[in-house]
MARTIDO-440526 format. One record per residue (C-alpha): residue number from 1; x negated, y negated, z negated. Coordinates in Angstrom, 3 decimals. Example, Ala and Ser with C-alpha at 12.3 -4.5 7.8 and 13.67 -1.06 7.14 Angstrom:
2
+-----+----------+----------+----------+
:   i :        X :        Y :        Z :
+-----+----------+----------+----------+
:   1 :  -12.300 :    4.500 :   -7.800 :
:   2 :  -13.670 :    1.060 :   -7.140 :
+-----+----------+----------+----------+
END
This chain:
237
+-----+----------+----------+----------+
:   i :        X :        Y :        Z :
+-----+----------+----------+----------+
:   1 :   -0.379 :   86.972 :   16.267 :
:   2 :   -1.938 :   85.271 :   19.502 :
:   3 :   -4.483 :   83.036 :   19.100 :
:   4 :   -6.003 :   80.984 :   22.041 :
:   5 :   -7.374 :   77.446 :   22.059 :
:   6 :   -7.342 :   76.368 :   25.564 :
:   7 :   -9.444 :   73.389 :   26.320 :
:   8 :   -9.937 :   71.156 :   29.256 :
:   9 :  -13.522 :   70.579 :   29.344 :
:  10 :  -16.700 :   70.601 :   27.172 :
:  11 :  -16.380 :   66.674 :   26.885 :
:  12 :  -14.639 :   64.041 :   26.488 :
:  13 :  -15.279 :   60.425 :   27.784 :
:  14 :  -18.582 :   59.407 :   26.462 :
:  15 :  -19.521 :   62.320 :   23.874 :
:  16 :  -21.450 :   64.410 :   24.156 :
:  17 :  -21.376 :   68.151 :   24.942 :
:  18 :  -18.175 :   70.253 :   22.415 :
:  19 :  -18.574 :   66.505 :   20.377 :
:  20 :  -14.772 :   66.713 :   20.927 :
:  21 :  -13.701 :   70.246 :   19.853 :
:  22 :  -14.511 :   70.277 :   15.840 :
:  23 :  -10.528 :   70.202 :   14.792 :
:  24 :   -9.301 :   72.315 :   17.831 :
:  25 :  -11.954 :   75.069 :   16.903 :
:  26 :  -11.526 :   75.119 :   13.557 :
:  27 :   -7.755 :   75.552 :   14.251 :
:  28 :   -8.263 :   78.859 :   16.147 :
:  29 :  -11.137 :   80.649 :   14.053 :
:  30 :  -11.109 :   79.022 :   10.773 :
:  31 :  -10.788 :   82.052 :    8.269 :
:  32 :  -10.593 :   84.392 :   11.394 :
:  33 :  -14.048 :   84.693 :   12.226 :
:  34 :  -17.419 :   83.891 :   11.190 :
:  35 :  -19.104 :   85.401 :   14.179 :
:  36 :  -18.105 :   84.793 :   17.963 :
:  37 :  -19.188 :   86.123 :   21.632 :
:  38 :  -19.765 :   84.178 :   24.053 :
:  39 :  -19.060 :   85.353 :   27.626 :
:  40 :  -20.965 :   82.337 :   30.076 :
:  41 :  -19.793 :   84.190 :   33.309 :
:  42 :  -18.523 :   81.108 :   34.552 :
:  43 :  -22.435 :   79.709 :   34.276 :
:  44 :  -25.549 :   81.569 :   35.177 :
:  45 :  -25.340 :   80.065 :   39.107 :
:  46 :  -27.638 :   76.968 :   39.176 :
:  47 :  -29.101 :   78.163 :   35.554 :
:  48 :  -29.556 :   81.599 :   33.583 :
:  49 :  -26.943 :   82.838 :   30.950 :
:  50 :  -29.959 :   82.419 :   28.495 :
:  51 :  -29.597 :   78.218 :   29.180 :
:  52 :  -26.019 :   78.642 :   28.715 :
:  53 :  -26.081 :   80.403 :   26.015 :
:  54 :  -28.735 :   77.833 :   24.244 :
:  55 :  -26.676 :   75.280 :   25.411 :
:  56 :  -23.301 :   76.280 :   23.766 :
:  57 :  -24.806 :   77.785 :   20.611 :
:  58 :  -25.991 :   74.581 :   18.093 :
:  59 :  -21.887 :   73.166 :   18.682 :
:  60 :  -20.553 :   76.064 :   17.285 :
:  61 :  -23.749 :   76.712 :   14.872 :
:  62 :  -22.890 :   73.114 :   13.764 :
:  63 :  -19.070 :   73.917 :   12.965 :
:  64 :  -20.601 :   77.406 :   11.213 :
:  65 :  -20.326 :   80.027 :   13.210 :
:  66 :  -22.530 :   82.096 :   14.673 :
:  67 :  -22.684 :   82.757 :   18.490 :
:  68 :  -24.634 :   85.450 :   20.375 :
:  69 :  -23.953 :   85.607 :   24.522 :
:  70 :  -22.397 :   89.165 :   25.649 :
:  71 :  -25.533 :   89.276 :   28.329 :
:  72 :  -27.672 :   90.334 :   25.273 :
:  73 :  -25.395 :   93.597 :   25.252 :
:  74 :  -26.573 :   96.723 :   26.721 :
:  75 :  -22.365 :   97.748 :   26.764 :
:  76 :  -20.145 :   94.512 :   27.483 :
:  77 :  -16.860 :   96.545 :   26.257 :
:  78 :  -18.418 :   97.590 :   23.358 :
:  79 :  -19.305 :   94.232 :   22.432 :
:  80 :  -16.026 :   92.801 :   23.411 :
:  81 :  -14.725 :   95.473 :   21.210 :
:  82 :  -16.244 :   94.779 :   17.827 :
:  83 :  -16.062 :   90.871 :   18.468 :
:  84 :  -14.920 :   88.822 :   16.000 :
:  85 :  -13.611 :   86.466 :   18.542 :
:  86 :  -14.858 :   85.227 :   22.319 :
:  87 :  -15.416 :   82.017 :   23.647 :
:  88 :  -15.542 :   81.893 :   27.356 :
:  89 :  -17.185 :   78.927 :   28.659 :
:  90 :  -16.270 :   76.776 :   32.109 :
:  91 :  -18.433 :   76.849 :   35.358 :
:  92 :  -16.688 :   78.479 :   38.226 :
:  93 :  -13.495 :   80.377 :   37.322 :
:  94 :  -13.740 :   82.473 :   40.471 :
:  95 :  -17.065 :   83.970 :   39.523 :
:  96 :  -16.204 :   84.604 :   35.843 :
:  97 :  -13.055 :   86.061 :   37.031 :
:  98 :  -15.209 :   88.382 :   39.350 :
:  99 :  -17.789 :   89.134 :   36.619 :
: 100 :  -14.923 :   90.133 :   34.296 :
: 101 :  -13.453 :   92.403 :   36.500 :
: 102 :  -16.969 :   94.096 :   36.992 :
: 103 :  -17.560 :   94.226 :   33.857 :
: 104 :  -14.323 :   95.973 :   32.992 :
: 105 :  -13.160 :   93.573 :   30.409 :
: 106 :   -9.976 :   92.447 :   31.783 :
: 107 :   -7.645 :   94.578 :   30.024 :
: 108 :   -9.590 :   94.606 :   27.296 :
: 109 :   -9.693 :   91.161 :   26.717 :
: 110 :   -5.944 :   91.003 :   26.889 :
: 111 :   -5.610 :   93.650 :   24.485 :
: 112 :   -7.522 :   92.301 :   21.794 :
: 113 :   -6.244 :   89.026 :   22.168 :
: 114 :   -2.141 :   90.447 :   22.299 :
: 115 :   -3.753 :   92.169 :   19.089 :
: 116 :   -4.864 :   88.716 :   17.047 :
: 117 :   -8.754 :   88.154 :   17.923 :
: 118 :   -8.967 :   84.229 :   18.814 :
: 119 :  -10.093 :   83.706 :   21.993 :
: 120 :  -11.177 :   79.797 :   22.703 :
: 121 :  -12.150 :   78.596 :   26.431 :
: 122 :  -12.550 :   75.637 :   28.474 :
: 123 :  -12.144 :   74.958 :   31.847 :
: 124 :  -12.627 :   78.236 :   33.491 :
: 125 :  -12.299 :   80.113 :   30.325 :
: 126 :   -8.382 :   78.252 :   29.532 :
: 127 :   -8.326 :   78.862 :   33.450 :
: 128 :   -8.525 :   83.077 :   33.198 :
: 129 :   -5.846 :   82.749 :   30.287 :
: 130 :   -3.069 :   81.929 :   32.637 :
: 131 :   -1.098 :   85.021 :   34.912 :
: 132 :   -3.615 :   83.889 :   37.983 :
: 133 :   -6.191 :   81.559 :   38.943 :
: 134 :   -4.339 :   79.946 :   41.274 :
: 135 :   -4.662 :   76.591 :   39.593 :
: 136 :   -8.479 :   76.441 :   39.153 :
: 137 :  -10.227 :   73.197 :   40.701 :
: 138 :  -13.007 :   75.543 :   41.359 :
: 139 :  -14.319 :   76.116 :   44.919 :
: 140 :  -14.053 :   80.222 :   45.727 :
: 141 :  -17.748 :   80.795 :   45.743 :
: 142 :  -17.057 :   84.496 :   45.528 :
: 143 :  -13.779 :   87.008 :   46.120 :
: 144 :  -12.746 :   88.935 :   42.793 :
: 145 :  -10.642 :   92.129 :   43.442 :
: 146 :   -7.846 :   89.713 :   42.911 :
: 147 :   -6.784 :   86.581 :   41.572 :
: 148 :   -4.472 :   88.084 :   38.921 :
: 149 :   -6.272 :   86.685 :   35.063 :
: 150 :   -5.497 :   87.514 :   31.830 :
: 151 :   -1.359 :   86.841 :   31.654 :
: 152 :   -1.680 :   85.793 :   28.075 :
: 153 :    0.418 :   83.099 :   28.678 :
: 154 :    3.561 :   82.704 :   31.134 :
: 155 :    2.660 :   79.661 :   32.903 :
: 156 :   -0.360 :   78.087 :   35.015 :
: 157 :   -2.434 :   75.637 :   33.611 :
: 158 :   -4.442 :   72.969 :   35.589 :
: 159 :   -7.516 :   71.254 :   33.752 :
: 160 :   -9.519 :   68.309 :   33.792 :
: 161 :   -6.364 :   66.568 :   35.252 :
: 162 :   -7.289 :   63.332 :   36.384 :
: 163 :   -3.958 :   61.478 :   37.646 :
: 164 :   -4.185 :   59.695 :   41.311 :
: 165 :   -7.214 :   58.888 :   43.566 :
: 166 :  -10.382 :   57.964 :   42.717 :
: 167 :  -11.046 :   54.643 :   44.984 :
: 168 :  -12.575 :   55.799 :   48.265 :
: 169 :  -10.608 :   59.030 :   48.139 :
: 170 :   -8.429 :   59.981 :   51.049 :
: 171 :   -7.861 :   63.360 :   50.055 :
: 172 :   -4.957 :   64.704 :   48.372 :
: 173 :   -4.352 :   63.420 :   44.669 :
: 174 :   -4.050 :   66.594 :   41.669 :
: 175 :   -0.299 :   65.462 :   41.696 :
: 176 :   -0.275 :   66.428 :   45.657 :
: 177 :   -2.114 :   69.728 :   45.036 :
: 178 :   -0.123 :   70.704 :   42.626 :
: 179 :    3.332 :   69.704 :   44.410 :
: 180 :    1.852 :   71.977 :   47.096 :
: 181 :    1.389 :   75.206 :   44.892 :
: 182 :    4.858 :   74.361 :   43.680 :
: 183 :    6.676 :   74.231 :   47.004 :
: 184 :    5.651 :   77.438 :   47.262 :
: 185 :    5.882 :   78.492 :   44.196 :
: 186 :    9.004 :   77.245 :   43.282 :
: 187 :   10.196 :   79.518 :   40.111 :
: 188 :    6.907 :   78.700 :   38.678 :
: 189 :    5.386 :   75.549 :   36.698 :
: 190 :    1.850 :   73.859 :   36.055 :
: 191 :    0.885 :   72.551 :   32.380 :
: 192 :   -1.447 :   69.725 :   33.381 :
: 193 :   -4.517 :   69.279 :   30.687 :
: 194 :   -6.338 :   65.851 :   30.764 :
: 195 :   -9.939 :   65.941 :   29.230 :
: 196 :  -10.154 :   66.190 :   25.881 :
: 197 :   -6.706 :   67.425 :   25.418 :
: 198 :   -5.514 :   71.032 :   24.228 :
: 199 :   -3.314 :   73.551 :   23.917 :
: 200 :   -3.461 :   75.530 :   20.634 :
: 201 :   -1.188 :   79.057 :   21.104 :
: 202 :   -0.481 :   80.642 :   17.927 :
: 203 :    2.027 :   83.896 :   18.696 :
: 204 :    4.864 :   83.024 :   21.032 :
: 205 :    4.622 :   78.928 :   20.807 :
: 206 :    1.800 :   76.747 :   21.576 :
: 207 :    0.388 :   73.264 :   20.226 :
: 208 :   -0.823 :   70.181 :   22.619 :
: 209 :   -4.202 :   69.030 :   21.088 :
: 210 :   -6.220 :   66.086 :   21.523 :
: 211 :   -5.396 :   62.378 :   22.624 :
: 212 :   -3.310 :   62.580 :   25.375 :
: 213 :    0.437 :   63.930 :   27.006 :
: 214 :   -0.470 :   67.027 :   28.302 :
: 215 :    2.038 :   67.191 :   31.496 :
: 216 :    4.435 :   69.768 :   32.933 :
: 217 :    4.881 :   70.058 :   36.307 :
: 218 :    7.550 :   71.522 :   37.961 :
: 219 :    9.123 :   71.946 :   41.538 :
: 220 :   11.083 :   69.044 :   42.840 :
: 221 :    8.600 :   66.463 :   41.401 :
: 222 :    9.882 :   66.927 :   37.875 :
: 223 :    7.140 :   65.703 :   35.455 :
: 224 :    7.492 :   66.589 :   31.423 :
: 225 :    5.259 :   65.030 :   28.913 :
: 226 :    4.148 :   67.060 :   25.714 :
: 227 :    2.683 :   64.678 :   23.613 :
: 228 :   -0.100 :   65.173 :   21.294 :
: 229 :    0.992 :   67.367 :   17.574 :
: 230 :    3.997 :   68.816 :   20.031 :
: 231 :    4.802 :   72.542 :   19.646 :
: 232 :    6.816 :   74.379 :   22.195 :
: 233 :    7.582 :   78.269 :   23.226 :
: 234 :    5.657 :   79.677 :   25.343 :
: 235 :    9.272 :   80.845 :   27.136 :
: 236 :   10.563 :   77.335 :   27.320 :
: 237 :    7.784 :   76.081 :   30.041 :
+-----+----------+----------+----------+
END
């Protein structure tokens, strides 16, 4: 059975970095893993995998599990192969997308994670989970072959949702963007994750985590709420 812990972001508020994630984590690899690998091909732009990888290893150390980065790899498949479980950190979903598709781990990934190993991500890494990357926040800082992700779920997600404009902002609001995508996109929807909020997929249904309504958007300006402890199918979004 599926399992995926889809995060919005590394924080929350006024924590401090994964402060927020002890109960979503433990929901995904609790029993399931004692080991994960960490894939920080969102990262290593403005710093070095190496920082990433010290930076994301005491959280998960702290919760008890160990965490090596895939970079220390000679043969990324391989380790992807024998993981226990991968977490795939935020940064820029374009380049991680790119640097899996390199790499050759795409279909791999999906494999093993249609097969039962937990896969947890934020930001960029709940991003690649989705059919496309389409509804990244990210700027395209590089091309990947093509914008096609993972397709372990049936439906987009948008994170670090922020509702409305920030004062001084004439730009378009998320709510605008994602209007846009779904004019043209009309057959498709958006599952909106504030920070610190969560969606927990276990086989065929998922699980909103966290504080707040995660929100489903849909064409015509149709807005659903999942509140927090809500499970749904996967097929009903």
């Amino acid at each position: 059975m599926k399992q995926i812990l889809m995060m919005s972001s590394s924080r929350k508020g006024n924590l401090g970095y994964l402060e927020q994630v002890d109960d979503q984590v433990h929901a995904v690899l609790r029993g399931r893993a004692r080991r994960v690998l960490f894939v920080p091909y969102a990262g290593g732009i403005t710093s070095s995998f190496d920082d990433y990888e010290a930076r994301v290893r005491p959280p998960f150390e702290r919760l008890g599990y160990a965490l090596e980065s895939i970079h220390r790899y000679p043969d990324p498949r391989a380790a992807v192969a024998q993981a226990e479980a991968v977490v795939v950190g935020g940064g820029n979903t374009f380049a991680l997308l790119d640097r899996l598709y390199n790499a050759g781990l795409v279909g791999l990934l999906r494999e093993r994670v249609n097969a039962g190993m937990p896969y947890v991500g934020w930001s960029a890494g709940a991003n690649v989970v989705c059919p496309t990357i389409r509804t990244t926040n990210d700027m395209p800082i590089v091309e990947p072959p093509t914008l096609k992700a993972l397709n372990l779920i049936p439906f987009q997600v948008n994170p670090h949702f922020i509702s409305g404009k920030p004062v001084g902002h004439n730009g378009e609001s998320r709510e605008e963007r994602l209007a846009e995508y779904l004019a043209i996109n009309p057959d498709e929807c958006v599952v909106a994750i504030p920070e610190g909020t969560a969606l927990h997929v276990q086989g065929d249904q998922a699980t909103v985590m966290g504080d707040f309504d995660a929100l489903c958007f849909r064409q015509g300006g149709i807005v659903d709420k999942l509140a927090p402890g809500s499970t749904f199918a996967l097929a009903s979004i």
